[in-house]
C-alpha positions, 0 to 999 in steps of 0.5 A: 389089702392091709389094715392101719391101726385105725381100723380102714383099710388100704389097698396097695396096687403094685405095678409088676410089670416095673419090678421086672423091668430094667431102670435104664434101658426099659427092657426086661431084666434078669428076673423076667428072663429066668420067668419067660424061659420056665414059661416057654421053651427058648430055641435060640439064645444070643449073648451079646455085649458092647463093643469099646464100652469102657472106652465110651465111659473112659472118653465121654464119660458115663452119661454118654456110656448110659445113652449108648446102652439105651441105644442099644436097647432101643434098637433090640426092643424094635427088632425082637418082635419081628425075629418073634423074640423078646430082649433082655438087659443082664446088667452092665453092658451086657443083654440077651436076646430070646427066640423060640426059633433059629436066630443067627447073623442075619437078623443081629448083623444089621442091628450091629451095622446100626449100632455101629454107626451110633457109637461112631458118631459118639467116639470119632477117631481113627481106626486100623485100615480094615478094623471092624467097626465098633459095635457089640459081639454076641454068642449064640446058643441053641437047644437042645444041642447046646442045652435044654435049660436057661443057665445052659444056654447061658453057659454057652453062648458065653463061652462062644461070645468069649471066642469071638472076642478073642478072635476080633482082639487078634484080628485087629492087633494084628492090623495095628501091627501091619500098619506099624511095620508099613515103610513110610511112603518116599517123595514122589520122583519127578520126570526123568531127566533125558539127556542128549546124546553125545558124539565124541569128534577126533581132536584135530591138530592146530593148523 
């Protein structure tokens, strides 16, 4: 409650639930993550962010970059409960994912196949033959052997999400490689052609 000067008083309600909330996307930010994890013990940590984002950004600009992280967020926030797990946008392209129990690439992988085909609808073109389709990559943590803490668990899965886009980088580099050193394809040959037999005759003499 507060006073204003001419003595009545003002009650002022505050929506919590918006001051921990991100903008954007309707997740849960930074701040409710560091709040869920005092309040509860995490199992599992996924770290996890887009893809070709920037090239989103760079070729459709940042309305269709902002629309694929609410995708993205959409399909976290459908998928968390049923993995008993509640999602997170840290900023950026870039969102956390929370279970009390184990988490792995059984669960995120089909959310990655989804997004997958969301941001290939977004930014058609081609691809190296065999390249992993544009999706997000994440790292996970687990504890107590990875950590015992949030900033742990974080410090983590980062670095494990830093290893598999390294990996991913020189996976698809050296597909583009490949492709370029591939001779180019020659003509098709047409049927052989068959000649007839010869038979040499003795010249004869003019009679």
């Amino acid at each position: 409650f507060g006073t204003r000067p001419d003595g009545s008083r003002l009650a002022l309600v505050l929506d919590l639930q918006a001051e921990y909330q991100d903008p954007l996307t309707g997740l849960e930010d930074r701040r409710a993550l560091a709040l869920d994890a005092a309040s509860a013990p995490v199992g599992t940590l996924a770290l996890l962010d887009v893809d070709g984002f920037k090239e989103v950004n760079d070729t459709l600009g940042h309305e269709a970059g902002d629309a694929a992280l609410c995708a993205l967020a959409k399909l976290l926030a459908a998928a968390a409960p049923g993995w008993g797990a509640r999602a997170y946008r840290l900023g950026g392209d870039e969102f956390v994912v929370c279970a009390p129990g184990r988490l792995g690439a059984g669960e995120l992988g089909r959310v990655q196949a989804q997004f997958a085909r969301h941001l290939a609808a977004q930014v058609p073109g081609p691809r190296p033959r065999g390249a992993a389709p544009r999706s997000f990559s994440y790292g996970l943590a687990a504890a107590p052997e990875d950590g015992c803490t949030l900033s742990e668990l974080l410090r983590s899965a980062d670095a494990r999400l830093a290893g598999v886009k390294k990996r991913r980088r020189g996976t698809q580099a050296a597909q583009v490689a490949r492709a370029q050193e591939q001779p180019a394809a020659r003509p098709a040959e047409g049927p052989a052609l068959l000649w007839p037999a010869l038979t040499w005759l003795p010249l004869r003499k003019n009679a």
